[in-house]
C-alpha positions in Angstrom: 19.4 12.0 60.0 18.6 14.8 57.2 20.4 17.7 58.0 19.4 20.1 59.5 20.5 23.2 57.5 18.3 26.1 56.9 15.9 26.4 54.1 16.6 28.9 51.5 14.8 32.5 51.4 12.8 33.0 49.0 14.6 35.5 45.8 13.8 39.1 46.5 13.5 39.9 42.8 12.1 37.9 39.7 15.6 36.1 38.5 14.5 37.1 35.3 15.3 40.5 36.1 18.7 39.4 37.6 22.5 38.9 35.4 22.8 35.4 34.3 23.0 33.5 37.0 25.3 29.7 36.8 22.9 26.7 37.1 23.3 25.0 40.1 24.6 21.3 39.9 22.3 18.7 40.0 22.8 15.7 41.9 23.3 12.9 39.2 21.3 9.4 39.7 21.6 6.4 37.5 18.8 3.4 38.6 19.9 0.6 37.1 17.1 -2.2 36.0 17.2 -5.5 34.9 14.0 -5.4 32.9 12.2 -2.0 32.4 8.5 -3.1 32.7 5.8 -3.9 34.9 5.9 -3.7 39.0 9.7 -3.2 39.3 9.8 -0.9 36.0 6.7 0.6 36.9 7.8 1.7 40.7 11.0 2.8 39.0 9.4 5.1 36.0 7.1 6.7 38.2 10.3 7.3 40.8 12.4 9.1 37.8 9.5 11.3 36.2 8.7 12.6 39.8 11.9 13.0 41.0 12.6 17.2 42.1 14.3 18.5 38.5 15.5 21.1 40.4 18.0 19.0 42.3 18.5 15.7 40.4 19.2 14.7 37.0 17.7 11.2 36.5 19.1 8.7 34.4 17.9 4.8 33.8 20.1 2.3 32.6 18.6 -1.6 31.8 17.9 -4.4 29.7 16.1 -3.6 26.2 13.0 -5.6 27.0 10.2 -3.2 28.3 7.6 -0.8 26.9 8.2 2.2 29.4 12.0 3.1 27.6 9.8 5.8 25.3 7.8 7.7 28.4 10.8 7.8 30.4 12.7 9.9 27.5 9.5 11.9 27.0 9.6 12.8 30.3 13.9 13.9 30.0 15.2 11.5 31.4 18.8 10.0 30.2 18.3 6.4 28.8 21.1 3.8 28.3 19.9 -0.1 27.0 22.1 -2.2 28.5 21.2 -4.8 25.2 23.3 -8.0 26.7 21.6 -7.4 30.1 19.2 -10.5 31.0 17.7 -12.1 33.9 19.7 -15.5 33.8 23.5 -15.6 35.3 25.6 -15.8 32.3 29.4 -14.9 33.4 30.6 -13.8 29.7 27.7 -11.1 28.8 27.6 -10.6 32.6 30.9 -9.4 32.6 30.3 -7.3 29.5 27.7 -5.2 31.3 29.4 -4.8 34.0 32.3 -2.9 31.9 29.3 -1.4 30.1 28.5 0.1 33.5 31.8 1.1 34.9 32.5 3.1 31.2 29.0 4.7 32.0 29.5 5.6 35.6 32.7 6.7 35.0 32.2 9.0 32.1 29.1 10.8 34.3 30.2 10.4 37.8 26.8 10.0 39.0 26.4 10.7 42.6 24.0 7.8 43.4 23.4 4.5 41.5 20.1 2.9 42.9 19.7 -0.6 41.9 16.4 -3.0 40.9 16.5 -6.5 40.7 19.0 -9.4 41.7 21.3 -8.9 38.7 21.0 -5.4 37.7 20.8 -5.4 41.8 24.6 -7.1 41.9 25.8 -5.5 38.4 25.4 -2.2 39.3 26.7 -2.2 42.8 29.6 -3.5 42.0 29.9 -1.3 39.0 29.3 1.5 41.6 31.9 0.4 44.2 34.6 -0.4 41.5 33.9 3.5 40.3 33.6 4.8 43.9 30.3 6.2 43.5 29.3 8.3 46.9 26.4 6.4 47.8 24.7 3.0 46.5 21.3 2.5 47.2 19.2 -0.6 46.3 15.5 -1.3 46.1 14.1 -4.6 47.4 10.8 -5.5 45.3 10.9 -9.4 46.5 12.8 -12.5 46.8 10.3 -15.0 46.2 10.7 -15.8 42.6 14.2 -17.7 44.4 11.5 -19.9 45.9 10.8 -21.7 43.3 14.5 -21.7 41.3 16.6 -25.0 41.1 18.5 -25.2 44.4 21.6 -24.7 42.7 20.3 -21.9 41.0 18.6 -20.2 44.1 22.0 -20.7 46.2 23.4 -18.5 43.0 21.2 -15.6 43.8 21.5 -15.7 47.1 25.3 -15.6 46.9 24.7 -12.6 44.6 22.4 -10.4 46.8 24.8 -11.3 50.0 28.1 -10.6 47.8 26.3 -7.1 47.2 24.9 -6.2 50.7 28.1 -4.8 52.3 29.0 -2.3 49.4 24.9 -0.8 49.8 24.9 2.0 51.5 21.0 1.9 52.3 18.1 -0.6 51.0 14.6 0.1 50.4 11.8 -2.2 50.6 8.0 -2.2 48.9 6.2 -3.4 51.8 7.0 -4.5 55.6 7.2 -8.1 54.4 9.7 -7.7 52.3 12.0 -5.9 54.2 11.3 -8.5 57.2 12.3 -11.3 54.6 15.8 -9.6 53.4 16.8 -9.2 57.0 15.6 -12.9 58.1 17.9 -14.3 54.8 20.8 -12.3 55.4 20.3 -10.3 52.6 20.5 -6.5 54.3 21.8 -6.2 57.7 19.0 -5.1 60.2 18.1 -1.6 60.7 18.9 -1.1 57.1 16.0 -1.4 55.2 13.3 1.6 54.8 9.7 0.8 53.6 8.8 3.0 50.4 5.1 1.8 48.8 5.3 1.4 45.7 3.0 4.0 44.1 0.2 4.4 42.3 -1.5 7.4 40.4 -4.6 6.9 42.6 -6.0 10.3 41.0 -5.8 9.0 37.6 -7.5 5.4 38.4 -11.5 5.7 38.0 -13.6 4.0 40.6 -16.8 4.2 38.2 -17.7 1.5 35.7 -17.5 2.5 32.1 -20.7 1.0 30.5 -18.8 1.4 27.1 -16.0 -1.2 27.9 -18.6 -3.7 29.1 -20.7 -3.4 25.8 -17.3 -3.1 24.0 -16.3 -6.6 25.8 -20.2 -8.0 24.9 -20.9 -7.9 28.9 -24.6 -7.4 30.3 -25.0 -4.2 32.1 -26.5 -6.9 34.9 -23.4 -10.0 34.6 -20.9 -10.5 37.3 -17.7 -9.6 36.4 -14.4 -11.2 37.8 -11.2 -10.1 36.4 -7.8 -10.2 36.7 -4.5 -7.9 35.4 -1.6 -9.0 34.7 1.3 -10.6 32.8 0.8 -14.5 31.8 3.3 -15.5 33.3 4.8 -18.4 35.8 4.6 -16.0 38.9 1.0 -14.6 38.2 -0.3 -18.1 37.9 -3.0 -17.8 35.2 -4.2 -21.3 35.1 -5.6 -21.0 38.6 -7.5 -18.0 37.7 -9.0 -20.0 34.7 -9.7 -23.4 37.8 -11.0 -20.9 40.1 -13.4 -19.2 37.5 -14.4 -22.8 36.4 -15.2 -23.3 39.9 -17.3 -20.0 40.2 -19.0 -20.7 37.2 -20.5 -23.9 38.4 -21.6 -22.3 41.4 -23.1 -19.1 39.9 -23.7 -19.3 36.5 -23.8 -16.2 33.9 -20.4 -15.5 35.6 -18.4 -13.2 33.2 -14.8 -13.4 33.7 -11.9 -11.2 32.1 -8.2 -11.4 31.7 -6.4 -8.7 30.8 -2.8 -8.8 29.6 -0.2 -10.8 27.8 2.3 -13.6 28.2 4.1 -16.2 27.3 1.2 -18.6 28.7 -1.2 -16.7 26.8 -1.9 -19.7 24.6 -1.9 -22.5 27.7 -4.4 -20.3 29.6 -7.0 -20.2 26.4 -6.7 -23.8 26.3 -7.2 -24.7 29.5 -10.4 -22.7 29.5 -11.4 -24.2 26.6 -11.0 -27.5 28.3 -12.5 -26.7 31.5 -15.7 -25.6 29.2 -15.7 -21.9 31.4 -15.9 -18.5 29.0 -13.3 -16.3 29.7 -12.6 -13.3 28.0 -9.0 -12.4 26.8 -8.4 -8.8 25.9 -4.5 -8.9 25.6 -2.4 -6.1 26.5 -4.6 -2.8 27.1 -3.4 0.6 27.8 -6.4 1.4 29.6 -6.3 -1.8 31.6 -7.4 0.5 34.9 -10.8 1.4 32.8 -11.6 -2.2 32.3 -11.0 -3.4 35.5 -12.9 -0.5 37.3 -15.9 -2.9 35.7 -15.5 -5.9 37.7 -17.0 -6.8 40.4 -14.3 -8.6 42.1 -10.8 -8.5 41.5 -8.4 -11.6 41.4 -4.5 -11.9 42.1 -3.7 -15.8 41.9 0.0 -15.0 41.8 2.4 -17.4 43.7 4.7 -14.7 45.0 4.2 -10.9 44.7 6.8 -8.8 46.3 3.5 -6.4 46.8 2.1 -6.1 42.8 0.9 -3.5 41.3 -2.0 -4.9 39.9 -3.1 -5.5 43.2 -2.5 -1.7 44.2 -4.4 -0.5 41.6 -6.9 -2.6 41.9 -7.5 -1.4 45.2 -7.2 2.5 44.4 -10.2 1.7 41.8 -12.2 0.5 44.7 -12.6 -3.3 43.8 -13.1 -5.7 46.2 -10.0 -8.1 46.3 -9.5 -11.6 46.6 -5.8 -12.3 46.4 -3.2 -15.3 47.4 -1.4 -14.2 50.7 2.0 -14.5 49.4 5.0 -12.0 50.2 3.9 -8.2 50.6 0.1 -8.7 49.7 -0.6 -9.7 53.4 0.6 -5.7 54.6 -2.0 -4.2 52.3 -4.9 -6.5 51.9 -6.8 -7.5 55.3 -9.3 -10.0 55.8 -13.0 -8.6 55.6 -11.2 -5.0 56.2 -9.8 -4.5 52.4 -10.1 -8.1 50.7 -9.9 -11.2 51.6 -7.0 -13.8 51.2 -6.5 -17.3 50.1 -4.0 -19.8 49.9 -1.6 -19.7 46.9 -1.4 -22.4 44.5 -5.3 -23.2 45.7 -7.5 -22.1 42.7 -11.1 -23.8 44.9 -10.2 -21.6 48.5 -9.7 -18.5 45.2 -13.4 -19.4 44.2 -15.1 -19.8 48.0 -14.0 -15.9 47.9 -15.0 -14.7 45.0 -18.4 -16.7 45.6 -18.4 -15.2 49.4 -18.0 -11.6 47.7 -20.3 -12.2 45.0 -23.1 -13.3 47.6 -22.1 -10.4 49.9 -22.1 -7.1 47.7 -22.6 -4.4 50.0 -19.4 -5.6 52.2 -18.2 -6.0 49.4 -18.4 -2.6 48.1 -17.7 -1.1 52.1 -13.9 -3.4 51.9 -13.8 -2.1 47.9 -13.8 1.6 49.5 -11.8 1.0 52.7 -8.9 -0.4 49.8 -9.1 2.6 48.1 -9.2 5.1 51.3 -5.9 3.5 52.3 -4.1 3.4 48.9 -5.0 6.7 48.3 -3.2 7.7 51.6 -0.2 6.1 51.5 0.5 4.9 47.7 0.6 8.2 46.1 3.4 9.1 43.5 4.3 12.3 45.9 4.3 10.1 48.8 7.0 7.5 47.4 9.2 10.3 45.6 9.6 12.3 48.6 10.6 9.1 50.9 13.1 8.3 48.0 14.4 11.9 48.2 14.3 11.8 51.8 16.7 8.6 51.8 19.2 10.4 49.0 19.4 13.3 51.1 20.6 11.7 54.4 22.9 9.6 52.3 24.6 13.2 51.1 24.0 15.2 53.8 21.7 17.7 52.0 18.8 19.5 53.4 15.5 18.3 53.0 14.0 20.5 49.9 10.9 22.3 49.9 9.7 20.0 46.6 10.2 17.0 48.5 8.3 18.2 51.4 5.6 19.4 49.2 5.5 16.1 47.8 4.3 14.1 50.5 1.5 16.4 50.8 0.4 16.5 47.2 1.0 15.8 43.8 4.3 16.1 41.9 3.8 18.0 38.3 5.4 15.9 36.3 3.2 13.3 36.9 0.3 14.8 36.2 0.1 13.8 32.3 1.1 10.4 32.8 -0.6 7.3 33.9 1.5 3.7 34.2 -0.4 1.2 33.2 0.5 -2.0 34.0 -2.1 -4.6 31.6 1.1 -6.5 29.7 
């Protein structure tokens, strides 16, 4: 439980007016992040520049790859690229972080390491155990990208997350689901997970549609837009967004439909529109990817696994009606005919029978756009996910609960108010 020590009174007199007073010491926390972009870099940059100044010093350490290095440091916090750190198991640079990491928690003497990812995940616990850091904590953002590994290589990873689980000292999870499925594999013991939503800055994502980004993209004021955001990648399955708007297109011709992102199967997807004769617009990597995508008119996650997405989240707080595949934690937040509807993954035609269902149906459509964004709005907010973060760190040390982080859950946290994390690469 979080202690139960009295709050502080507030000073008497403006500490200006006061002797120099010491500083008081910050709790030290290094997260520690196999690859700093997208959901899991997202949920963790958003956790950092939120986190109560007054009583933590945040630190992020990780592999190179990833655009959000530069707006962590803008927003003071300590940065070390880990630059041998990868996704794939390799026993000689693996073992060369790991000293990387001892060196680094040894020298600061953090208080808390809180892990992301399988390898950064098993790296940094271990690196925290071997330096006898107080508390480890690790955050769960889904397992099923083991699904569809090599056996020998899932049986790795596995191995990995089990060989870690004893030396955490509490997990968080992104969504129900995913806490349900690290307890069913053996991956954290039961009763140790928490449920933290991955945030969103619902106040800075529009719900209206921007006629300048439709006559920027060379839409009709009057088209149907479907859309998608999102890496081009394996997991987010691109090509069945391309079958399913071939699909739609048949059906309902004049159609628009709009990708927005980049990827290694940038180049595939353009082809296999090409091939399946449908026009789909590619606008790359956009920093105001929320703008564009508060102009369609259905939203589209074909990913095979999510371990919730934050596409999908924000997508929701923009108040688009959602068709996505019910993989992983997508089924806790988007409800048939309540906030979205769902479809099979891997099944670009049952993708398409929504979309058209939607399409013919726009004022439930619009009524499940607006129910999605009412319940983002009250439970993915920035405030809400730092103060159950700061609630889990302070039971861990036995501090009080501080006023900031009560405040938090109740409204916004200032230093997230200039910053928006978009999430269109």
């Amino acid at each position: 439980m979080t202690s139960r020590w009295p709050a502080p009174p507030r000073p008497i007199v403006s500490l200006d007016a006061l002797p120099p007073q010491p500083p008081r010491q910050r709790v030290k926390v290094l997260h520690v992040i196999t690859r700093f972009i997208a959901g899991a870099g997202g949920n963790t940059l958003v956790s950092v520049i939120g986190a109560d100044r007054e009583r933590y010093e945040m630190w992020v350490a990780g592999g190179p790859v990833g655009p959000l290095w530069e707006q962590a440091e803008q927003h003071g916090v300590r940065t070390v690229k880990l630059e041998r750190l990868r996704e794939v198991i390799s026993p000689r640079e693996d073992l060369v972080v790991l000293a990387e990491l001892v060196r680094l928690i040894r020298r600061e003497q953090f208080s808390i390491v809180h892990t992301h990812s399988t390898k950064a995940g098993m790296l940094g616990r271990v690196a925290a155990w071997l330096c006898g850091t107080p508390v480890i904590v690790h955050t769960i953002h889904g397992f099923s990208s083991h699904d569809f590994m090599s056996a020998r290589r899932r049986r790795a990873y596995l191995a990995v997350e089990r060989f870690a689980a004893p030396i955490t000292d509490a997990f968080l999870a992104v969504a129900p689901e995913v806490a349900r499925e690290a307890v069913e594999k053996k991956l954290a013991p039961p009763g140790s997970v928490s449920v933290v939503p991955s945030a969103v800055e619902v106040d800075r994502i529009t719900a209206e549609s921007d006629p300048a980004i439709r006559s920027e993209l060379g839409i009709a004021a009057d088209a149907a837009v479907v859309g998608t955001v999102g890496r081009l990648d394996f997991q987010k399955a691109p090509l069945d967004f391309v079958r399913m708007a071939a699909s739609v297109s048949a059906a309902r011709p004049g159609t628009r439909f709009v990708m927005v992102g980049d990827g290694p199967l940038l180049d595939e997807t353009r082809e296999a529109a090409r091939a399946l004769g449908v026009d789909v617009t590619f606008t790359g990597f956009r920093r105001d990817a929320a703008r564009v995508a508060a102009c369609f008119d259905v939203f589209v996650i074909s990913s095979l696994y999510e371990g919730l997405g934050r596409a999908l989240t924000e997508a929701l707080a923009s108040g688009r009606p959602v068709v996505a595949t019910a993989v992983n934690g997508v089924v806790d937040l988007v409800e048939p005919g309540a906030t979205g509807l769902l479809a099979a993954p891997d099944a670009p035609e049952d993708l398409a029978a929504n979309v058209i269902w939607l399409l013919d149906h726009p004022d439930e459509a619009r009524r499940m756009g607006e129910a999605g964004r009412a319940r983002v709005r009250a439970a993915f907010a920035p405030a809400t996910m730092c103060a159950l973060i700061e609630e889990t760190y302070a039971r861990l040390l036995g501090l009080p609960q501080s006023d900031r982080a009560a405040e938090r859950a109740y409204g916004r946290s200032p230093a997230l108010d200039d910053q928006h994390v978009l999430h269109g690469g």
